[in-house]
N, C-alpha and C positions, 0 to 999 in steps of 0.2 A: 631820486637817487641821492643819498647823501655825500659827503664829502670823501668820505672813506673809502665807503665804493666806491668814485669814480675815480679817484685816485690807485685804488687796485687794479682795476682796469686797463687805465692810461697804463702804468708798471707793463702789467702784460701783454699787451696789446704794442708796448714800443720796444720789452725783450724780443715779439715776434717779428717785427719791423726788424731791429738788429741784425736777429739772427738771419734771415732772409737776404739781406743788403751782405753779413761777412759769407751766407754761403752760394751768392750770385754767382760765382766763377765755375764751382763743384758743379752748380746745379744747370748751367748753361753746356759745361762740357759733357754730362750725363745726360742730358735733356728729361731728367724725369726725379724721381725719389732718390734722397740722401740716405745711406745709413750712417749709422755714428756708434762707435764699439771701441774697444779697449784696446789695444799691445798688448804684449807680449813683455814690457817694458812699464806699460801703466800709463800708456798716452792716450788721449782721446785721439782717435780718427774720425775723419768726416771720407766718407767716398763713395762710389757707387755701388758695391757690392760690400757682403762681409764673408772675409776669409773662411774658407771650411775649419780652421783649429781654434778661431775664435765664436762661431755660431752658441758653442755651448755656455758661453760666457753672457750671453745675452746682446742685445742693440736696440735700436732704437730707429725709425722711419720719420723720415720729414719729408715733407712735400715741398712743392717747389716757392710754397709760401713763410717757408721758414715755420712751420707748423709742426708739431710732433702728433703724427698719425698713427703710429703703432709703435708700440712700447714692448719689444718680447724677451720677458726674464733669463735668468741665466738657469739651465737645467741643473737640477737637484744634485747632488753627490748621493754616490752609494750608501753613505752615513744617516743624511737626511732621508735618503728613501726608506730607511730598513727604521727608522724611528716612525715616519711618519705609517708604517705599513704596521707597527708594534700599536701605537695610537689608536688606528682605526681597531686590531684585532682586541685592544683591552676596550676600550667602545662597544666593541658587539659584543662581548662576553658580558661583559656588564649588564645588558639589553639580554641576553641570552637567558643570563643568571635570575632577572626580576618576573620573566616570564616564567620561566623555571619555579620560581618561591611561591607564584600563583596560582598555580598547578597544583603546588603542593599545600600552599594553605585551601583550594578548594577541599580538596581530599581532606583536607585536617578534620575540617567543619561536618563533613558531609559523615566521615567516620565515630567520630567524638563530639557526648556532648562536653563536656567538661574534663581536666587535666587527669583527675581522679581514675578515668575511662583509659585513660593510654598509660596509666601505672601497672591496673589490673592486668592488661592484657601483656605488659611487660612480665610481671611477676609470674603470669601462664607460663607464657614462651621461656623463662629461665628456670624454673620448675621442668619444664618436659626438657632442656638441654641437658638438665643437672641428670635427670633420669637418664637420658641418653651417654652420659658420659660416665657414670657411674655402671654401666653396662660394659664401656668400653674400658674402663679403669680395668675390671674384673677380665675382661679380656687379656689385657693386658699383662695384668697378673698370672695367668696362668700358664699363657706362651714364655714368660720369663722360668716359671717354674719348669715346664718342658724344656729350654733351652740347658738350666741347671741340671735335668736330668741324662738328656744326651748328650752334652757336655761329660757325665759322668760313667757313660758307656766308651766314648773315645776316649776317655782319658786311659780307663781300664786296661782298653784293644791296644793301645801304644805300649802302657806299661809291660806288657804279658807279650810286645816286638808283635802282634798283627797289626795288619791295616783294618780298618774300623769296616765293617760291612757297605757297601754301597747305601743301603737303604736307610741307615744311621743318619750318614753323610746328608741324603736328601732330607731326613728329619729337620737337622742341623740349618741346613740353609732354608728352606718353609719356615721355622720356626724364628730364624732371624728374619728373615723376609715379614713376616706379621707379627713381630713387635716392633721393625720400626713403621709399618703401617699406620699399629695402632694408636703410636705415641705421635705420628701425624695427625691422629684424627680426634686425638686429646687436644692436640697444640690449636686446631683449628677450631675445635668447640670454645677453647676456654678465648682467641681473637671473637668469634659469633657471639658470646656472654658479654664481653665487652663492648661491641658493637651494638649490642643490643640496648644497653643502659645506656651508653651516650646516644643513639637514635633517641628513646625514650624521653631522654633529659633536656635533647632540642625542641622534642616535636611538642614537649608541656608546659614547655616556658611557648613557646610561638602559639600555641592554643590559647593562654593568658594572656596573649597581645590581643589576638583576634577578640576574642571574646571580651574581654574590657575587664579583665582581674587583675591585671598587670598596673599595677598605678606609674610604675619607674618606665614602662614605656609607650612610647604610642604608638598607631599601624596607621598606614598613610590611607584616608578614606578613598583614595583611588585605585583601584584594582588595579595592578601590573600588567593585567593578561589582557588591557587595553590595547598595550603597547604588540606590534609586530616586528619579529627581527627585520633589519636591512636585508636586501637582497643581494646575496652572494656578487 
């Protein structure tokens, strides 16, 4: 043993001598384990027990060798808890997310051979939306024109002091009832076109990783779907 270390040693081994020798008196009148914790003021205490307002403050256990036996921290603050509970939840998403991408690049591969293959099937799929919406356009179109026309029977019935027929009336509201339907289900087709082209535009750039077209990136040669989430 060199010099250094036996000199650390000696160091700690006469701090425990020390301490032992200043807490002879504590530890004669307890007859067993010192603790040592904080005030309320910021003082070190030496005594037998530690107070129930400061346990959460943390302490410290010494035996009757002047020896530190147990070391027990100060409980977390509601602050550090709700961080450290954010930490672990962006952890598992993280974990979540990678197995998640594995999944999805299985599927990529297993669907497509090449990026060319998930164009085609885009330009299908927006081809039959466009038909489908150009259906509902015309739709659209023509309940507007119905609305213009019984519109133009009430307006009539008022002019001429009657009240507009019952059956008018229900035209009236059917007719506004499916146009704004319709212009629902335009508004929703033309979000699904959109969705459609950016799905498209991720799943053909990540096809060109997997597959080795992509020069600007690389795919990590270890499959994600190695990995198992944590357990709840």
């Amino acid at each position: 043993m060199n010099v250094m270390v036996r000199n650390k040693y000696s160091v700690m081994l006469g701090a425990s001598l020390l301490l032992a020798v200043l807490l002879q008196p504590a530890l004669a009148a307890t007859g067993g384990n010192i603790y040592k914790y904080v005030d309320k003021d910021g003082r070190t205490v030496f005594g037998a027990s530690v107070p129930a307002e400061y346990i959460k403050n943390g302490y410290t256990v010494i035996n009757d060798h002047g020896q530190v036996i147990q070391t027990v921290p100060r409980q977390a603050t509601a602050e550090e808890i709700a961080l450290i509970q954010a930490a672990k939840a962006a952890e598992q998403k993280n974990l979540n997310d990678k197995v998640s991408q594995a999944e999805t690049d299985k599927l990529l591969i297993r669907l497509y051979r090449v990026p060319e293959d998930i164009t085609k099937k885009r330009d299908n799929a927006v081809t039959q939306l466009k038909t489908q919406q150009d259906l509902v356009k015309l739709n659209l179109t023509k309940t507007e024109s119905e609305i213009v026309r019984v519109q133009g029977i009430i307006d009539n019935n008022i002019k001429a002091n009657r009240q507009p027929p019952a059956d008018i009336t229900k035209k009236m509201e059917l007719a506004r009832s499916n146009k704004e339907k319709f212009e629902a289900q335009f508004k929703k087709m033309d979000a699904d076109r959109d969705k459609l082209m950016a799905d498209a535009e991720r799943d053909s750039k990540r096809l060109q990783q997997l597959i080795g077209t992509d020069p600007a990136a690389k795919v990590d040669a270890k499959p994600a779907s190695a990995e198992k989430p944590a357990a709840q």
